[in-house]
N, C-alpha and C positions, 0 to 999 in steps of 0.2 A: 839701480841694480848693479849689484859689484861685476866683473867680466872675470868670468874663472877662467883658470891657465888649463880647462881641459874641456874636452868635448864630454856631454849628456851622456848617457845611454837608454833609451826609450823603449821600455817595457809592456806597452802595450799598442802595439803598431797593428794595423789592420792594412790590409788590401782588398779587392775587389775582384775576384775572380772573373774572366773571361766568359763567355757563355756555352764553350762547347767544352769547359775546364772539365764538368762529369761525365762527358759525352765523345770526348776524343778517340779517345782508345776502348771504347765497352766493347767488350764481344756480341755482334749483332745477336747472339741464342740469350742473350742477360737483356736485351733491350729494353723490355717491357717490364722488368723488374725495377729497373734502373733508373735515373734521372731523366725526365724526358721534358720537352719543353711541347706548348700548348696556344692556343692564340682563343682567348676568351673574353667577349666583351670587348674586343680590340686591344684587348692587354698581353702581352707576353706574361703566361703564368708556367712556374712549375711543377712537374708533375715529380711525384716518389712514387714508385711503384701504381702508376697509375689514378693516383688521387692528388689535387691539387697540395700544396705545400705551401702556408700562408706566414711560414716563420719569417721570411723578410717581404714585407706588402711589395716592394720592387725587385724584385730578384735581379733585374737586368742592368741596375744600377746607371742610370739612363734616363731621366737625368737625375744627379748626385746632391744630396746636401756639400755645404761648405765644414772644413773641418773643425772642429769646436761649439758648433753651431748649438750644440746642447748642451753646452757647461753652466751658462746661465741658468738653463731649468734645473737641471738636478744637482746646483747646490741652494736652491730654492730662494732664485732672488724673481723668479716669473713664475707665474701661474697662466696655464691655456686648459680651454674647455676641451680640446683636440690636440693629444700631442704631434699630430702633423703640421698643424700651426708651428711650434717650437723650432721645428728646421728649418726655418725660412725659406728664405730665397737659395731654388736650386738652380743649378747649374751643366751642362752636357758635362758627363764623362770626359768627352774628348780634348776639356779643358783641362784636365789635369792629367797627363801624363803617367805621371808618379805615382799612381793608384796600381796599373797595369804592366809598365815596362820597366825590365828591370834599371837599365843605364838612369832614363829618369829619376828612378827610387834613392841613388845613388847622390846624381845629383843634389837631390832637393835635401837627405843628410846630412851631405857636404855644407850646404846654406844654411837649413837651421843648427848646424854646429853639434850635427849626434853623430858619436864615433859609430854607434850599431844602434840595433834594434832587435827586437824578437818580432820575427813578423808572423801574424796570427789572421786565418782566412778569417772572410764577413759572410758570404752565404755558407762557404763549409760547419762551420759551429752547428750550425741548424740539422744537417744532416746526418749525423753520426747515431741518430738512435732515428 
């Protein structure tokens, strides 16, 4: 591969939003309207105005796929009966830094050789409607 004399720029970046990210600042009178969290089954589940919220099956992102981990399926060189097979091997959170804090985020840019990025939430998308 030839080495360009300039850095990427990465159009479709994702993070991971924190867990109190929709719950930090609500005004306790919106509470129960609002993003709330739930412990079901022994799972950390989301609640949206009171009913569970299944757009991301782990909201807590806890533990994480690896990145890229589905490029192989969806350009259809694997087939799985379960696309949770597809994600393999997960990993804690707290192994990757760069999900969550900003300096890290920065960092890891810096390494893979991207000037910027447009960073785009992973559970926010799900909640806007």
């Amino acid at each position: 591969m030839a080495d360009l004399n300039f850095y990427a720029f990465d159009c479709d970046h994702h993070y991971y939003e924190a867990e109190d990210a929709f719950t930090r600042y609500i005004d306790p009178l919106f509470k129960s309207r609002a993003i709330q969290w739930a412990e079901i089954n022994n799972k950390k589940r989301l609640l949206v105005g009171g009913k569970v919220n299944r757009f991301i099956p782990n909201p807590t992102f806890d533990p994480i796929a690896q990145p890229g981990c589905l490029d192989a399926y969806f350009r259809g060189k694997v087939s799985v009966s379960d696309i949770r097979d597809a994600f393999g091997d997960l990993e804690p959170i707290s192994e990757r830094p760069e999900y969550r804090d900003k300096d890290a985020k920065i960092m890891k840019l810096d390494e893979q050789r991207l000037e910027g990025c447009f960073l785009f939430p992973t559970l926010g998308v799900g909640m806007e409607s």
